[in-house]
C-alpha positions in Angstrom: -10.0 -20.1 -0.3 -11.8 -17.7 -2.6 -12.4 -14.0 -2.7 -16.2 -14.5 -2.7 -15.7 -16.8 0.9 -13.9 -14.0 2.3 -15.8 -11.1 1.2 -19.2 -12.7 2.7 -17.3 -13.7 6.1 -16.4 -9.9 6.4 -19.8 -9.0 5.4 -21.5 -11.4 8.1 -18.3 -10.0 10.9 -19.6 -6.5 9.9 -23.5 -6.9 9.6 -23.1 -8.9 12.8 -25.4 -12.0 11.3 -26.1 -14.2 8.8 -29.0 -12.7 7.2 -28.0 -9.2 7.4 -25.5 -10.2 5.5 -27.3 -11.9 2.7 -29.3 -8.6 2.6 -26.2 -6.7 1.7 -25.0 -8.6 -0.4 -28.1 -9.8 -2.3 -27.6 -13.7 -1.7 -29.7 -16.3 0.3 -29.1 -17.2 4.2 -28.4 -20.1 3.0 -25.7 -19.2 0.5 -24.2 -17.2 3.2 -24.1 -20.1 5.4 -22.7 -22.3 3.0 -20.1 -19.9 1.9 -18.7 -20.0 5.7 -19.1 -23.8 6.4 -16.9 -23.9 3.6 -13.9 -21.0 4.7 -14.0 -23.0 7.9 -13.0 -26.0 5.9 -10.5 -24.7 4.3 -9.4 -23.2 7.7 -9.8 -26.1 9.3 -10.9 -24.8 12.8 -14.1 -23.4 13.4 -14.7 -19.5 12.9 -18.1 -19.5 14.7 -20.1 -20.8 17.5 -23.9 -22.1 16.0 -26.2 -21.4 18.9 -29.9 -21.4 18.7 -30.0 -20.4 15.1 -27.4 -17.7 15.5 -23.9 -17.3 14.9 -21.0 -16.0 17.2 -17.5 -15.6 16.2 -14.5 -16.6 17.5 -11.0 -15.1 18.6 -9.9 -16.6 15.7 -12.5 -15.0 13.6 -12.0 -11.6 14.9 -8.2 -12.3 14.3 -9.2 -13.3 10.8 -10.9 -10.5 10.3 -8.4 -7.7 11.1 -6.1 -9.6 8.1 -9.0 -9.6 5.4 -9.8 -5.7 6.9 -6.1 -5.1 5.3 -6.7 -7.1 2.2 -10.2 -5.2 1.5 -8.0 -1.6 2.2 -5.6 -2.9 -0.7 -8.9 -3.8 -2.9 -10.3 -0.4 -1.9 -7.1 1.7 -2.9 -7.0 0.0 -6.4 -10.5 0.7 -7.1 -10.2 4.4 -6.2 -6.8 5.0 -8.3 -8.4 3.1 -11.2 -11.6 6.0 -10.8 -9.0 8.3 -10.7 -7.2 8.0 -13.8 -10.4 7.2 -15.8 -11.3 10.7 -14.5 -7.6 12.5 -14.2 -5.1 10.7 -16.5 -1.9 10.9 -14.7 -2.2 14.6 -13.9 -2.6 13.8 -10.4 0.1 15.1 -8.0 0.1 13.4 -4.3 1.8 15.5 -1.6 3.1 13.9 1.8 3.6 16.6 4.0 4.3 16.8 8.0 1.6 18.7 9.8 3.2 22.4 10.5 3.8 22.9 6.9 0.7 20.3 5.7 -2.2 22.1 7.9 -2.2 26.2 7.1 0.5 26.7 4.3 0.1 24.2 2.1 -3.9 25.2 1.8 -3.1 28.5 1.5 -0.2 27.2 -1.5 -3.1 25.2 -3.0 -5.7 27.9 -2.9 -3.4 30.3 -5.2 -3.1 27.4 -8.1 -7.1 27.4 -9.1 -7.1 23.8 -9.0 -10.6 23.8 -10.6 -9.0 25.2 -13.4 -6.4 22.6 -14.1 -6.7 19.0 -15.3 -5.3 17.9 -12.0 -6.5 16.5 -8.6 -4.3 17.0 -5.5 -3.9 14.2 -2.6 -2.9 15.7 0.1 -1.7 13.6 3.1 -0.6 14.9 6.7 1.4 12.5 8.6 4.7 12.4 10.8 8.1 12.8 9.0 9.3 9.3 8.9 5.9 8.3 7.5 6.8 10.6 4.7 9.9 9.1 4.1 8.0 5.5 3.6 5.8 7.0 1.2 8.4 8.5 -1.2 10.4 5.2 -1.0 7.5 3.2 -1.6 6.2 5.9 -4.5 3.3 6.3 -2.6 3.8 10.5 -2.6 5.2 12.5 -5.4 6.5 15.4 -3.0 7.4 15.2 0.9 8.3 17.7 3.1 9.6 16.8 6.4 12.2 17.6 9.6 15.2 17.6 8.9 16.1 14.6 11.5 15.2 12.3 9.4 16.6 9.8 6.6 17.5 11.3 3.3 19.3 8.2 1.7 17.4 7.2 -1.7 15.8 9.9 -2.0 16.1 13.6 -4.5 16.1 15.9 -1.4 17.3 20.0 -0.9 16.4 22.0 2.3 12.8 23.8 1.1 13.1 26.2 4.2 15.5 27.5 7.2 13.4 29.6 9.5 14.0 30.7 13.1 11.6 30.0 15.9 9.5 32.3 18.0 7.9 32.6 21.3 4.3 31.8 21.7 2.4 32.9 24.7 -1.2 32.6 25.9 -2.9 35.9 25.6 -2.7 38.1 28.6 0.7 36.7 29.6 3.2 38.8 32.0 5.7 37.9 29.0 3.9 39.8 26.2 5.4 43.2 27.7 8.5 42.2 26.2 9.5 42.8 22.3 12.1 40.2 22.5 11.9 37.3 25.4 15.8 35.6 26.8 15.6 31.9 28.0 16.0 32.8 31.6 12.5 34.7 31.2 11.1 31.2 30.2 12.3 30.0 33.3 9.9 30.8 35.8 6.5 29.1 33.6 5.5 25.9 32.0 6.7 25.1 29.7 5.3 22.9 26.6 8.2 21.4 24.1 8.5 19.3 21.2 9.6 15.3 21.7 13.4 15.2 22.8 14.2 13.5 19.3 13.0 16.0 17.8 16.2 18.0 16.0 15.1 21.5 17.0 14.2 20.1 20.5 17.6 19.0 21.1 18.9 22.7 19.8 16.5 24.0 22.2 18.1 22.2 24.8 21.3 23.3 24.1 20.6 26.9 23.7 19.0 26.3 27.7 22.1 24.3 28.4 24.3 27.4 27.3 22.4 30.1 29.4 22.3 27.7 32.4 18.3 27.3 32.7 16.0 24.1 33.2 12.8 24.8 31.6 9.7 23.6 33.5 7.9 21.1 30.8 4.9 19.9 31.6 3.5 18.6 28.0 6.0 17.2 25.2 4.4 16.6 22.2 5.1 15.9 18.4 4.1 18.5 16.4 4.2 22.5 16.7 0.4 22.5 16.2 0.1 20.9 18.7 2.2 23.2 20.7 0.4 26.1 19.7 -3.0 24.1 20.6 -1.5 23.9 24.3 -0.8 27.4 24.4 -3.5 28.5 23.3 -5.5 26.8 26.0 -3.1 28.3 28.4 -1.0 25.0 29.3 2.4 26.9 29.0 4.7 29.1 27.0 6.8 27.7 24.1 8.9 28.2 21.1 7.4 27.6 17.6 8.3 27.4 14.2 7.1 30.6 12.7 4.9 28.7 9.9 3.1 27.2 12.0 2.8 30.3 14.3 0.8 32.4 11.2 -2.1 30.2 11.9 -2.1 31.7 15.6 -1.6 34.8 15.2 -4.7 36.0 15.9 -6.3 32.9 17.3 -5.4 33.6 21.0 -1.9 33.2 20.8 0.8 35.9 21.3 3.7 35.7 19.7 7.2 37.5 20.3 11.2 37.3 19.0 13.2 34.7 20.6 16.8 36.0 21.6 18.6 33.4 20.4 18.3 31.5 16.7 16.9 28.6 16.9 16.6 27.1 13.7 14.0 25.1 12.2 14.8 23.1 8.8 12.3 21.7 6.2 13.3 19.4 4.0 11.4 19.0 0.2 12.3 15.4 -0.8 11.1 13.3 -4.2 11.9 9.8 -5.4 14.7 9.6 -7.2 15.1 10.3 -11.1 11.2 11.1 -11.2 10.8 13.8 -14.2 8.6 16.9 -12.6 5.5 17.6 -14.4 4.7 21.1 -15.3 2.2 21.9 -12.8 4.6 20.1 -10.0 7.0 23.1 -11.3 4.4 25.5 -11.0 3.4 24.3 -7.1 7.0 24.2 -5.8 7.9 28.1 -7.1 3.9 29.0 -5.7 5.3 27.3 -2.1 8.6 29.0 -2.2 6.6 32.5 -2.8 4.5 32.1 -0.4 7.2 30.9 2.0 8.4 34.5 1.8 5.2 36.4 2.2 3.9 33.9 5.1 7.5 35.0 6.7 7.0 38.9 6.0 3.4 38.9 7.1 4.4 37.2 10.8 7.3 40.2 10.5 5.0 42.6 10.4 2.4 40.8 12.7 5.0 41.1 15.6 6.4 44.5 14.9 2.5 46.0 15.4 1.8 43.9 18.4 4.9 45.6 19.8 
C-alpha cells in the first residue's frame, strides 16, 4: 500500500467523486480510478460500490477513512513544526494550560511579554487537566498548569497558585445584599457545581457536610467558566475560583466573600530535567506577578461593590 493510494482514496472520500478528485489533485479520472482498483487489491475487499458510472463507498471505506484521517493529522503536524522552525529555530515555547487559568489570565500574561518583539512564537493549548498531563509526558507542551487532582509522577511539578473561592451570583440577586454569604444562605437556590471528582468539589462538599446543608444542584459541569457562563445566564449561584471570576466581574456576574476557605490549587508542571530557556524564565515570573495583581484587583472589585 502506498502513500499516493491513500492520499487519492481520502481525496475521492472528501471530494465525494472520482473526478473531483482528479481536479484536486491534478491527475486523470482515470488515474484516480486506477489508484483505487489497486488499494482495493491490496485490501482485498471492495471499498466502493461502481454504479452507473459513479462510485459509493462502503462501511469499510468510511471505517478506512477515519484511520487515514489520523495518519494525514500526523503528516499535517510534521509539516507545520518543520514551517515552524524554518521560521522560529527552537525559540518556540508551547503552553498546556486548563481553561480557568488558559482563557483570561494567560492572555493577559502573554500580552505583557510583547511577543512581536521576541524571536519566539507561543502555542497555546486549552484542554482538561489530565489532557495536560499527556502532553508533558509525551513532550508535547513545554509548561502545564492543571488541578491539583491530578497525576504528578514523572513530571518537574511545584504548586503555581493557592487561592480561595468566591461566590458568584447573577446580577440582581437577593444574595448580593450581603458582603460575605454562609453556606446555609446557598441553601435555598440552585445551585451550579463543579463535577464530583473534581478536588475543590469534594471540599465543597465537605464544607456543606460540616454546616449540615444539601445544596440544590441543578447543572454540574467541568470547568469554572463554565460555571460562571451558567450564572451569568441566571441558572444558579455558585462558588468560583477567583481567577476565573476577574473575567466576570463586570460581565453580569456579582461576586461576594465565601465564609469559609475553600481552596483552589494550581499546579505548574514541566517534563522532567528539561533546561528552561530564558524567555520561559521570563513568562513564569510575568505569571506569578500577575497572579498577584489579578488577586488585588478582584480585592478591590469586591470591597467597592460592597
Amino acid at each position: 500500500m502506498k502513500d499516493r493510494e491513500i492520499e487519492i482514496f481520502r481525496a475521492v472520500m472528501t471530494a465525494g467523486s472520482v473526478s473531483k478528485a482528479a481536479r484536486l489533485l491534478g491527475v486523470t479520472q482515470p488515474a484516480v480510478s486506477q489508484s483505487l482498483r489497486r488499494l482495493e487489491t491490496h485490501a482485498g475487499m471492495p471499498l466502493f460500490q461502481r454504479l452507473s458510472g459513479k462510485i459509493y463507498p462502503t462501511q469499510e471505506a468510511v471505517a478506512l477513512l477515519a484511520e487515514v484521517h489520523r495518519h494525514f493529522v500526523g503528516m499535517d503536524a510534521i509539516e507545520h513544526r518543520i514551517r515552524s522552525l524554518r521560521q522560529f529555530g527552537t525559540g518556540r515555547v508551547r503552553i498546556a494550560s486548563l481553561p480557568g487559568i488558559g482563557v483570561g489570565f494567560l492572555p493577559r500574561v502573554l500580552g505583557e511579554l510583547k511577543l512581536a518583539e521576541q524571536n519566539v512564537v507561543v502555542s497555546l493549548q486549552i484542554m482538561s487537566s489530565r489532557d495536560v498531563r499527556r502532553r508533558l509526558l509525551a513532550n508535547e507542551a513545554d509548561i502545564g498548569l492543571m488541578a491539583d487532582e491530578v497525576a504528578l509522577t514523572g513530571l518537574e511539578h511545584s504548586v503555581f497558585a493557592r487561592y480561595d473561592g468566591v461566590v458568584a451570583l447573577p446580577v440582581g440577586h437577593p444574595l448580593a445584599k450581603k458582603a460575605v454569604i454562609a453556606p446555609a444562605d446557598l441553601a435555598p437556590y440552585p445551585f451550579v457545581a463543579l463535577n464530583p471528582e473534581d478536588g475543590a468539589s469534594e471540599r465543597l462538599d465537605a464544607i456543606f457536610r460540616a454546616h449540615g446543608v444539601a445544596p440544590r444542584v441543578v447543572v454540574e459541569t467541568p470547568y469554572t467558566i463554565g460555571l460562571c457562563e451558567l450564572i451569568r445566564n441566571g441558572v444558579g449561584v455558585g462558588i468560583v475560583n477567583p481567577v476565573t471570576a476577574l473575567d466576570y466581574a463586570d460581565r453580569g456576574i456579582v461576586l461576594r466573600a465565601f465564609s469559609e476557605r475553600l481552596e483552589f490549587v494550581c499546579m505548574l508542571a514541566m517534563p522532567a530535567g528539561k533546561p528552561l530557556s530564558a524567555f520561559m524564565m521570563e513568562l513564569l515570573s510575568v505569571m506569578r506577578a500577575r497572579l498577584d495583581t489579578d488577586l488585588a484587583d478582584l480585592r478591590r472589585a469586591m470591597e467597592a461593590a460592597r
